[in-house]
N, CA, C and O atoms as a GROMACS GRO file, in nm:
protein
  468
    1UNK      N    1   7.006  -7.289  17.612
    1UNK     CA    2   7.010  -7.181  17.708
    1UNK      C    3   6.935  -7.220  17.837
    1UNK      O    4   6.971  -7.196  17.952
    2UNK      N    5   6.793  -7.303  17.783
    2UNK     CA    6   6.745  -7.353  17.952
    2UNK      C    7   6.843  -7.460  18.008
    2UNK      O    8   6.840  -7.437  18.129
    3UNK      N    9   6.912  -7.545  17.992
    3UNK     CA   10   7.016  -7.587  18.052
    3UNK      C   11   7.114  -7.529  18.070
    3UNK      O   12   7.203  -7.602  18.115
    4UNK      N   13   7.149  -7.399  18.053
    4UNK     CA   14   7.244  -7.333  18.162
    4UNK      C   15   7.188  -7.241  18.276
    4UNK      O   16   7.224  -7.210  18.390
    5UNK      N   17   7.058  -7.208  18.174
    5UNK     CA   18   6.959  -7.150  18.339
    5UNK      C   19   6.950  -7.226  18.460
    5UNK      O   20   6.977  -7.178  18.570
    6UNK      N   21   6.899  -7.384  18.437
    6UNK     CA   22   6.911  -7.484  18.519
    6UNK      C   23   7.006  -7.498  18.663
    6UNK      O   24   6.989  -7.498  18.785
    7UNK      N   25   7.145  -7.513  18.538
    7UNK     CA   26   7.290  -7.502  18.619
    7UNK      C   27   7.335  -7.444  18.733
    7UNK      O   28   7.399  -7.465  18.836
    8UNK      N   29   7.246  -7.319  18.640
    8UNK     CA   30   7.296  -7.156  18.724
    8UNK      C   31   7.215  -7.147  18.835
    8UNK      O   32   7.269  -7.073  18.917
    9UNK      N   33   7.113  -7.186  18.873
    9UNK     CA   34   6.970  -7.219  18.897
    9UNK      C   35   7.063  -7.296  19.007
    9UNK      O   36   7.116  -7.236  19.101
   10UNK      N   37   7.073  -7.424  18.987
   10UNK     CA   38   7.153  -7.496  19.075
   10UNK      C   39   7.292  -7.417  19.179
   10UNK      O   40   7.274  -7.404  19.300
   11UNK      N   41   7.358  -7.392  19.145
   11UNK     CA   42   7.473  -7.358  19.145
   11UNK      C   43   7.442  -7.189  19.242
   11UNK      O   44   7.523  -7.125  19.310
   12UNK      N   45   7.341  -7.168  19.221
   12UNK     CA   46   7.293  -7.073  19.353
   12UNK      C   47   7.218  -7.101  19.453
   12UNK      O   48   7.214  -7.029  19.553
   13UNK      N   49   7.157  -7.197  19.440
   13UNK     CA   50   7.057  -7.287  19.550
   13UNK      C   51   7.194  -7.352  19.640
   13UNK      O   52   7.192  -7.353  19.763
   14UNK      N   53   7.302  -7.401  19.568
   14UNK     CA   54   7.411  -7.494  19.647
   14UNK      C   55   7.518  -7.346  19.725
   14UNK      O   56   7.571  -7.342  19.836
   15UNK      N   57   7.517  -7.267  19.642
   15UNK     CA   58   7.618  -7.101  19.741
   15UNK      C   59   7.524  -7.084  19.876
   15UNK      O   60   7.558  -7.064  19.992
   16UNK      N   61   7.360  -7.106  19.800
   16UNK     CA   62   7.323  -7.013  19.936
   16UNK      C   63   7.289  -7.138  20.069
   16UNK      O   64   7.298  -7.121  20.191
   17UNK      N   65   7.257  -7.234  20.013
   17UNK     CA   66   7.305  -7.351  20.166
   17UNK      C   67   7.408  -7.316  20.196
   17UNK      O   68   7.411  -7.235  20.289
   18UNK      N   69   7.511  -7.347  20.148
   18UNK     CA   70   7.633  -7.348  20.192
   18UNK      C   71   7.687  -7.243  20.285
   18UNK      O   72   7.765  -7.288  20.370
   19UNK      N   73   7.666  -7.119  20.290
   19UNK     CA   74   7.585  -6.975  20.315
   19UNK      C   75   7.589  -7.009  20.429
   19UNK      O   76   7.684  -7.013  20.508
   20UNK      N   77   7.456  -7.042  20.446
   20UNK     CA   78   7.347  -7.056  20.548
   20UNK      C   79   7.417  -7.166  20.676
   20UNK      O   80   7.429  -7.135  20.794
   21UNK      N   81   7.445  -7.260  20.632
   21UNK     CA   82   7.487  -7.367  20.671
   21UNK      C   83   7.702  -7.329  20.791
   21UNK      O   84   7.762  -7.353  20.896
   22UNK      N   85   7.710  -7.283  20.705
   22UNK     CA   86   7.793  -7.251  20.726
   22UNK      C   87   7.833  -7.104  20.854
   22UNK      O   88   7.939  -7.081  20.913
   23UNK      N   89   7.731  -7.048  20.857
   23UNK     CA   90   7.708  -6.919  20.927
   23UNK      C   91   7.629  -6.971  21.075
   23UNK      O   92   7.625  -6.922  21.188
   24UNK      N   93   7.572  -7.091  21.015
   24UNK     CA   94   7.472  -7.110  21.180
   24UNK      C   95   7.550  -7.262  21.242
   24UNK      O   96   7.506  -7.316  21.343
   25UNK      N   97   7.667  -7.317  21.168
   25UNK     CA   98   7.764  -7.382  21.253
   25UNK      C   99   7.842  -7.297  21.280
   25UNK      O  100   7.866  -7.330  21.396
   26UNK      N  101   7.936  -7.161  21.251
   26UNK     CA  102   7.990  -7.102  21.397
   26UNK      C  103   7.935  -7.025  21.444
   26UNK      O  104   8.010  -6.942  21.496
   27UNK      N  105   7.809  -6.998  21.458
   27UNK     CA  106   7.710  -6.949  21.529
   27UNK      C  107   7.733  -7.035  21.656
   27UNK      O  108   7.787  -6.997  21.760
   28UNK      N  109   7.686  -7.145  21.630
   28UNK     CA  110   7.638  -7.294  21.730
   28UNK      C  111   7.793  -7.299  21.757
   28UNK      O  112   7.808  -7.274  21.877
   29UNK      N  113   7.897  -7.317  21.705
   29UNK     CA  114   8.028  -7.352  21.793
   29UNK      C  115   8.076  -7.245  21.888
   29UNK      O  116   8.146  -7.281  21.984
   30UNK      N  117   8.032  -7.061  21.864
   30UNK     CA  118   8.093  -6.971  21.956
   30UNK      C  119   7.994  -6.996  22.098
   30UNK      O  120   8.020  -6.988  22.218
   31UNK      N  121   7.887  -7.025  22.035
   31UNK     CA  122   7.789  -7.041  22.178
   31UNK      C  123   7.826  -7.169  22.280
   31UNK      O  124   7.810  -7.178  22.402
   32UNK      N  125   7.876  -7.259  22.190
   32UNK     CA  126   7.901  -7.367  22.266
   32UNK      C  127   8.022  -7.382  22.353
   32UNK      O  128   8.049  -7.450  22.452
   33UNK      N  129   8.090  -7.289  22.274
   33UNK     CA  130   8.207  -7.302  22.325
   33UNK      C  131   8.206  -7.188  22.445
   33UNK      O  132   8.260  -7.228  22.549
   34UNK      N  133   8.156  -7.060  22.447
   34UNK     CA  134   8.144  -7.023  22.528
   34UNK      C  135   8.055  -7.036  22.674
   34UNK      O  136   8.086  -6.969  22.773
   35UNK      N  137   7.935  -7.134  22.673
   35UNK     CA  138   7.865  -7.194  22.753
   35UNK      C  139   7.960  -7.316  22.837
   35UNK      O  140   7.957  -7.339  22.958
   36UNK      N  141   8.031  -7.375  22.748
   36UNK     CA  142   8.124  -7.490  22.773
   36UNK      C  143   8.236  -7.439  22.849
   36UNK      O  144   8.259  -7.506  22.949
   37UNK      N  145   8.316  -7.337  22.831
   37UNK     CA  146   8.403  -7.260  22.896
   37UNK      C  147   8.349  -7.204  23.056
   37UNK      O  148   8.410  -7.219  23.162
   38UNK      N  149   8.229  -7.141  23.037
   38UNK     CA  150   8.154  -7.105  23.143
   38UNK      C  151   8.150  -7.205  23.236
   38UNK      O  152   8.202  -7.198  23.347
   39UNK      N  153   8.073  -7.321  23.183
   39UNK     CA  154   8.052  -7.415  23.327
   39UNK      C  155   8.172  -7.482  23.333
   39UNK      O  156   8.153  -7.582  23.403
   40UNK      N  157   8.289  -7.478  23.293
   40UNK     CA  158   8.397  -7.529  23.337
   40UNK      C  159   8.470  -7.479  23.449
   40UNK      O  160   8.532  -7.549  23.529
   41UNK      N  161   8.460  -7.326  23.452
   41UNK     CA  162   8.510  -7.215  23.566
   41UNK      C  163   8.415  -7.214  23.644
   41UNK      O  164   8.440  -7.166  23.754
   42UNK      N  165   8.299  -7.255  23.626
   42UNK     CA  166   8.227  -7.238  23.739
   42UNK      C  167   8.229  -7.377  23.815
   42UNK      O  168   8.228  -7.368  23.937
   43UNK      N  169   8.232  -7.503  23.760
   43UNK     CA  170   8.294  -7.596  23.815
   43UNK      C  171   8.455  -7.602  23.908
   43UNK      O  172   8.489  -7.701  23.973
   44UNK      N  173   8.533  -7.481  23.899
   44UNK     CA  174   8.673  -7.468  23.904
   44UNK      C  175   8.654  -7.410  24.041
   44UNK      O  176   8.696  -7.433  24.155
   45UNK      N  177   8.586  -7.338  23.993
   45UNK     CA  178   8.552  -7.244  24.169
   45UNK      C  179   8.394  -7.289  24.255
   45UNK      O  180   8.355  -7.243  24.362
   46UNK      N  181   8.345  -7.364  24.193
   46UNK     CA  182   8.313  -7.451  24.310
   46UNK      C  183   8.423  -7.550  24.393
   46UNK      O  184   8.454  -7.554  24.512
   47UNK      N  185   8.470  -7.633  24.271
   47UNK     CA  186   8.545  -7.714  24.387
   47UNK      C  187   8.693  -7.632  24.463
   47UNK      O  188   8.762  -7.688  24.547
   48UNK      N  189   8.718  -7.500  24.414
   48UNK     CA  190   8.831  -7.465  24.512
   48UNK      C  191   8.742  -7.426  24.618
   48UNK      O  192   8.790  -7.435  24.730
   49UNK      N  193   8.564  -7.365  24.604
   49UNK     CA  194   8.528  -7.339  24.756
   49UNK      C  195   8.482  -7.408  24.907
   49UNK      O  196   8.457  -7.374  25.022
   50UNK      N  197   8.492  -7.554  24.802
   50UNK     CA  198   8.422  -7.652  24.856
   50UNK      C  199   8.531  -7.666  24.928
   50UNK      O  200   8.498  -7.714  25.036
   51UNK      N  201   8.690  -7.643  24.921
   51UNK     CA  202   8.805  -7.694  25.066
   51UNK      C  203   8.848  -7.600  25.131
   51UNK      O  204   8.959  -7.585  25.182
   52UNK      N  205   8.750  -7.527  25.130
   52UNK     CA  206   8.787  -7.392  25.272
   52UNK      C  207   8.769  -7.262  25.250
   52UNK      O  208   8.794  -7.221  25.137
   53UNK      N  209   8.722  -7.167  25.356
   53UNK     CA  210   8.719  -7.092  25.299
   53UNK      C  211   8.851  -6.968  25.370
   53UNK      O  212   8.912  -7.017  25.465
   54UNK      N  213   8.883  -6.864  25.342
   54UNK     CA  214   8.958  -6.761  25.346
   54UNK      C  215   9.058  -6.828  25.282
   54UNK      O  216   9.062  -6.935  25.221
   55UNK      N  217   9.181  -6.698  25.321
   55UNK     CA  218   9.326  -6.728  25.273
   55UNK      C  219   9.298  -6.684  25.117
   55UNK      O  220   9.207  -6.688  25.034
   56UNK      N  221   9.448  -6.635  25.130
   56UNK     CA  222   9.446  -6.533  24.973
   56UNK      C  223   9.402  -6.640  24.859
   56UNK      O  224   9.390  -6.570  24.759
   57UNK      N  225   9.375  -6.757  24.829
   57UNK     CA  226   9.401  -6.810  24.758
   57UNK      C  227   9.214  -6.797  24.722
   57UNK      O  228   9.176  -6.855  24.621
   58UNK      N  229   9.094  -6.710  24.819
   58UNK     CA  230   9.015  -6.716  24.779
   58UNK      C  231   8.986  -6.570  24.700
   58UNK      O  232   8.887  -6.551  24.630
   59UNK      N  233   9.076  -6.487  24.720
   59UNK     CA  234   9.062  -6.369  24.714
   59UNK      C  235   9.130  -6.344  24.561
   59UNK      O  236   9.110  -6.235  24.506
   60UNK      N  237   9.198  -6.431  24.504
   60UNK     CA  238   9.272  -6.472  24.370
   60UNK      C  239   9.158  -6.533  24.295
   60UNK      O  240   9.136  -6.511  24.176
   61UNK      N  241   9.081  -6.616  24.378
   61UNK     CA  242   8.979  -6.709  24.265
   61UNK      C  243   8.852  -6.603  24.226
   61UNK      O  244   8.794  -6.603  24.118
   62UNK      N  245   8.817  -6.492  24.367
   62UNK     CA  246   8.743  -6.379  24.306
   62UNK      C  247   8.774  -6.302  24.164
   62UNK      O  248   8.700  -6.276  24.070
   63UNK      N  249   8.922  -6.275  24.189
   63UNK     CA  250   8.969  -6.195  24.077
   63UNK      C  251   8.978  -6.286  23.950
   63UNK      O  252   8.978  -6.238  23.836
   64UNK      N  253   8.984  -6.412  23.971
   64UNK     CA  254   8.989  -6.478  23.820
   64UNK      C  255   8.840  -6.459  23.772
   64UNK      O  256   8.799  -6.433  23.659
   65UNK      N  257   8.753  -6.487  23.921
   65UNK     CA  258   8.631  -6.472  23.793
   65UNK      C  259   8.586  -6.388  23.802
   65UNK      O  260   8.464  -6.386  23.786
   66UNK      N  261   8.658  -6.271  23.832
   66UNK     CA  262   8.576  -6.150  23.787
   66UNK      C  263   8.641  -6.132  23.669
   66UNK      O  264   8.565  -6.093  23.580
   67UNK      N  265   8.757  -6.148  23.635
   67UNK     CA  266   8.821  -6.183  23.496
   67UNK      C  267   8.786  -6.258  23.399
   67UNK      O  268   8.773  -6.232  23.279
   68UNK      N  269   8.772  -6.345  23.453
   68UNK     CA  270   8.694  -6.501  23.324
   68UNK      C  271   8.535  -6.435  23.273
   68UNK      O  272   8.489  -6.464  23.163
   69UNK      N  273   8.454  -6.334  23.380
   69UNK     CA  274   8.299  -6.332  23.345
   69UNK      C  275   8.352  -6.187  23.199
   69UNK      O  276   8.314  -6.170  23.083
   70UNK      N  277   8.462  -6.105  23.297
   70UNK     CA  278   8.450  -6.044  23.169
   70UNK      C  279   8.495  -6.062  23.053
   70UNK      O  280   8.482  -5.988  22.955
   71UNK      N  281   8.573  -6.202  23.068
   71UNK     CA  282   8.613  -6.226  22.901
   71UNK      C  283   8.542  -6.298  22.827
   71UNK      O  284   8.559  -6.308  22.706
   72UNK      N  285   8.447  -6.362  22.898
   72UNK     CA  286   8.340  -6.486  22.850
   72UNK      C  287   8.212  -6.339  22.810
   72UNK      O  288   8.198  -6.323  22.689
   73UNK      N  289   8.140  -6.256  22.886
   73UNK     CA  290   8.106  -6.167  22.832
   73UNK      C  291   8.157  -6.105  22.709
   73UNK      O  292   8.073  -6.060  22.632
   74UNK      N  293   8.271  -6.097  22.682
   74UNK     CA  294   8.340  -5.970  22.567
   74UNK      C  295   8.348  -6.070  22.452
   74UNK      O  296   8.339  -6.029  22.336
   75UNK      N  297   8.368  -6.222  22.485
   75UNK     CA  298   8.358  -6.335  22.342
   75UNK      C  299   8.212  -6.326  22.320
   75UNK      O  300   8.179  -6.337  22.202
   76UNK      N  301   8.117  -6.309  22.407
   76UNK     CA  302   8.009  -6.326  22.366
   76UNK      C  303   7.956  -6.207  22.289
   76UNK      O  304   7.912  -6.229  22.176
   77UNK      N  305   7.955  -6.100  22.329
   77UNK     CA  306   7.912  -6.005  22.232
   77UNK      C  307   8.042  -5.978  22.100
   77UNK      O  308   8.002  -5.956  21.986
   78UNK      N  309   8.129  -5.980  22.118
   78UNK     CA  310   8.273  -5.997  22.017
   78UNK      C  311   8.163  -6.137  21.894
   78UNK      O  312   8.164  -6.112  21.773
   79UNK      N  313   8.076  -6.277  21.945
   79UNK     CA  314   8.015  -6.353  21.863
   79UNK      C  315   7.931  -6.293  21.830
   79UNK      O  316   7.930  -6.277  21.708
   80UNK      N  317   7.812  -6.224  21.908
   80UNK     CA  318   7.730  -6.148  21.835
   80UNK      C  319   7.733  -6.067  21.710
   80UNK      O  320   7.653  -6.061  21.616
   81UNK      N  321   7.871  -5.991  21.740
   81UNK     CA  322   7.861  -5.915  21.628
   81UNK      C  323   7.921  -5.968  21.479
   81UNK      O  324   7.896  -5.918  21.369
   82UNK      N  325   8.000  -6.075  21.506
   82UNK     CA  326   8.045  -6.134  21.411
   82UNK      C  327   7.961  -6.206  21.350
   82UNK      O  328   7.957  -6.201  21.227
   83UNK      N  329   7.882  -6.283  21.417
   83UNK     CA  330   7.724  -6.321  21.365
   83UNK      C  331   7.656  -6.221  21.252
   83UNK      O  332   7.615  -6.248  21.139
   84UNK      N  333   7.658  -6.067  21.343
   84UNK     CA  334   7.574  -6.018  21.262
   84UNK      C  335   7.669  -5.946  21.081
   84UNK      O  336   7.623  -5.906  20.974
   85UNK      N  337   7.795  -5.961  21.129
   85UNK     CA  338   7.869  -5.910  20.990
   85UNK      C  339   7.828  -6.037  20.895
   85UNK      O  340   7.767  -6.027  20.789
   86UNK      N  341   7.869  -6.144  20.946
   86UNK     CA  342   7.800  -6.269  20.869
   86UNK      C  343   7.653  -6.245  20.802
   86UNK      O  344   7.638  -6.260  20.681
   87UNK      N  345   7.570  -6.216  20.869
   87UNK     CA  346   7.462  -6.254  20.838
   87UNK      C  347   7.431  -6.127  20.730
   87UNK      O  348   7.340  -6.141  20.648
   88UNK      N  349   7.531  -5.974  20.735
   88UNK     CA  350   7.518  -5.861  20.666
   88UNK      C  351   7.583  -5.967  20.493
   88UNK      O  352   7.536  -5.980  20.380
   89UNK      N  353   7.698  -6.014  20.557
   89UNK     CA  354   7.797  -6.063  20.389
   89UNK      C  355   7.687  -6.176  20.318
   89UNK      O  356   7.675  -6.167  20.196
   90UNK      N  357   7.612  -6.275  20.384
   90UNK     CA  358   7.524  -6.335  20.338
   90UNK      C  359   7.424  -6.277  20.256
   90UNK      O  360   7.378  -6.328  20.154
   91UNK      N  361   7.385  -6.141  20.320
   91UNK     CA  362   7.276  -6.106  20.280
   91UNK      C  363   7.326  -6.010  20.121
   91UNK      O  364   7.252  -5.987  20.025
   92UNK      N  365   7.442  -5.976  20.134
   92UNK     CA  366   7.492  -5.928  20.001
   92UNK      C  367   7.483  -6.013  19.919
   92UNK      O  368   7.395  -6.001  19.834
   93UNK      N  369   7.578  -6.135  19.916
   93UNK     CA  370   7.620  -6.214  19.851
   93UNK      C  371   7.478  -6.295  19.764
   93UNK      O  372   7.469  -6.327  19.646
   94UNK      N  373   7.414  -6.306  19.838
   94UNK     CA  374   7.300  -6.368  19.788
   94UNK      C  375   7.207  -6.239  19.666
   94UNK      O  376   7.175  -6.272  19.552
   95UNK      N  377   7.177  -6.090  19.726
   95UNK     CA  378   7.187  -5.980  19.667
   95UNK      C  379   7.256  -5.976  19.510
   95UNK      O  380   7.222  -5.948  19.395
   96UNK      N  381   7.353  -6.016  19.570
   96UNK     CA  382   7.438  -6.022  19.438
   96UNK      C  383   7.454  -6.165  19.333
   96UNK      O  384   7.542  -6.170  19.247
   97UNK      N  385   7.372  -6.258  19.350
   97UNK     CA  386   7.360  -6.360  19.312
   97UNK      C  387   7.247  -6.385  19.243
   97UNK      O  388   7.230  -6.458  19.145
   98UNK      N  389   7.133  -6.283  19.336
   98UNK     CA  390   6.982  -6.257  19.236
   98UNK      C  391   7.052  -6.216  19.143
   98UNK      O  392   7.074  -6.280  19.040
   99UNK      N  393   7.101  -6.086  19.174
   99UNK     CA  394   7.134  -5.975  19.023
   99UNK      C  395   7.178  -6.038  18.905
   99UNK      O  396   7.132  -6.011  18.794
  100UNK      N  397   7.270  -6.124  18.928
  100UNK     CA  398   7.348  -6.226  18.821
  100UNK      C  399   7.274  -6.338  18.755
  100UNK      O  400   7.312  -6.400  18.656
  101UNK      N  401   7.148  -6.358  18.830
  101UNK     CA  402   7.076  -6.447  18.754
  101UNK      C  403   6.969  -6.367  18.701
  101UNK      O  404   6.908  -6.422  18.609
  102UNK      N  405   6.924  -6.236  18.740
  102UNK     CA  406   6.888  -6.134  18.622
  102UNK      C  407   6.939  -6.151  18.517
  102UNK      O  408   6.892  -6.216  18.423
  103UNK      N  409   7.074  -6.074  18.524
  103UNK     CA  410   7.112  -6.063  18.469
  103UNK      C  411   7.133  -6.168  18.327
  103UNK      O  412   7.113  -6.139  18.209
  104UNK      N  413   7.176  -6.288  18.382
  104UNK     CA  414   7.158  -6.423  18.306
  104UNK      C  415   7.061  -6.436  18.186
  104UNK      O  416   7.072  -6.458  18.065
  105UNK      N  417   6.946  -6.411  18.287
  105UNK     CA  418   6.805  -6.460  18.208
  105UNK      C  419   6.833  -6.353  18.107
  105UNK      O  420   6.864  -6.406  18.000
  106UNK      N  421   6.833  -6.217  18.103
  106UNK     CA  422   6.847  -6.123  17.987
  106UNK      C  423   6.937  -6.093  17.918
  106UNK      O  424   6.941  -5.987  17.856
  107UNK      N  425   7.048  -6.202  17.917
  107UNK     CA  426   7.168  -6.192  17.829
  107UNK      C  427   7.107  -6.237  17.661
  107UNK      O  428   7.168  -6.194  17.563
  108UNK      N  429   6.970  -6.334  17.639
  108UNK     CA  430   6.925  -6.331  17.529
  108UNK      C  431   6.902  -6.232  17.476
  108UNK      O  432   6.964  -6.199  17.375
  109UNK      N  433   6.795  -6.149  17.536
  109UNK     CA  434   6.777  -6.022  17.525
  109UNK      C  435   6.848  -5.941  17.473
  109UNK      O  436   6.827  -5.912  17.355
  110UNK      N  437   6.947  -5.884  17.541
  110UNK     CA  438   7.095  -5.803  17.522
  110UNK      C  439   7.146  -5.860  17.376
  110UNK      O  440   7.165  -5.764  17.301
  111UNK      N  441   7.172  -5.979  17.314
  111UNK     CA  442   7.247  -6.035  17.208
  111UNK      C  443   7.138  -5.986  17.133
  111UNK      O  444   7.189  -5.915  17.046
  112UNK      N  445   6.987  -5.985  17.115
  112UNK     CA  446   6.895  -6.005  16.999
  112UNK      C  447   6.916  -5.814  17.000
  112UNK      O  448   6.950  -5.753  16.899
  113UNK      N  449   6.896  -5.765  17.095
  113UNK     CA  450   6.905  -5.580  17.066
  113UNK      C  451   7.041  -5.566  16.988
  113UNK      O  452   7.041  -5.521  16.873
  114UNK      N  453   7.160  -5.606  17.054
  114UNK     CA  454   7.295  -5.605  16.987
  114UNK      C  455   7.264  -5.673  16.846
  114UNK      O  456   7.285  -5.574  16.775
  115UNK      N  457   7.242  -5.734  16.792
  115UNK     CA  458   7.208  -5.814  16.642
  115UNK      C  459   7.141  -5.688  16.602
  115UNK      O  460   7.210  -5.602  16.548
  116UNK      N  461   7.036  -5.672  16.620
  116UNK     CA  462   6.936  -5.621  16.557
  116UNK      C  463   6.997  -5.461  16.482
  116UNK      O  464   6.945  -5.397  16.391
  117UNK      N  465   7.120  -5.433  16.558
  117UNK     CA  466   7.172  -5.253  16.521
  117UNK      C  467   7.270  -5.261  16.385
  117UNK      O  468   7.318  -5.158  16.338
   0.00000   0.00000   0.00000
């Protein structure tokens, strides 16, 4: 029985890296990607301001980035919160992973009361 405690023992130490690990790489990829997106448009409209200025074609690059800030804003909190549902399902899952290794440890228990009737 202590070698399946062990196992089990194991086998929840490896869920909850995996967990963990897994939640704070697309953490790190929405941020990156949205920082990365950012200075790309802002690179875009520097160099369209850098060859002149007026003519509708500056009055279009306003409206893109008043467009681009609010979609790069709305991914960013849209990551936030997905972060935080993550970090809610983690926090179950693991919840529910103590319980089962409760549970585990007192399945001796449970068989010797069941015998005993």
């Amino acid at each position: 029985m202590d070698k399946a405690a062990e196992i089990f023992e194991e086998w929840f130490k490896l869920q909850k890296e995996f967990m963990e690990n897994w939640t704070k790489v697309q953490r790190e990829f929405m941020e990156n990607w949205t920082d990365s997106t950012r200075k790309l448009q802002e690179s875009f409209l520097n160099l369209s301001t850098a060859q002149g200025d007026g003519g509708p074609g500056k009055e279009m690059l306003k409206l893109y980035s008043t467009w681009f800030n609010t979609m790069a804003d709305s991914s960013k909190i849209f990551t936030n919160e997905a972060v935080k549902i993550q970090d809610t399902w983690k926090a179950s899952v693991e919840k529910q992973m103590e319980m089962s290794k409760e549970m585990f440890k007192n399945f001796p228990e449970f068989f010797k009361q069941g015998a005993g009737k």
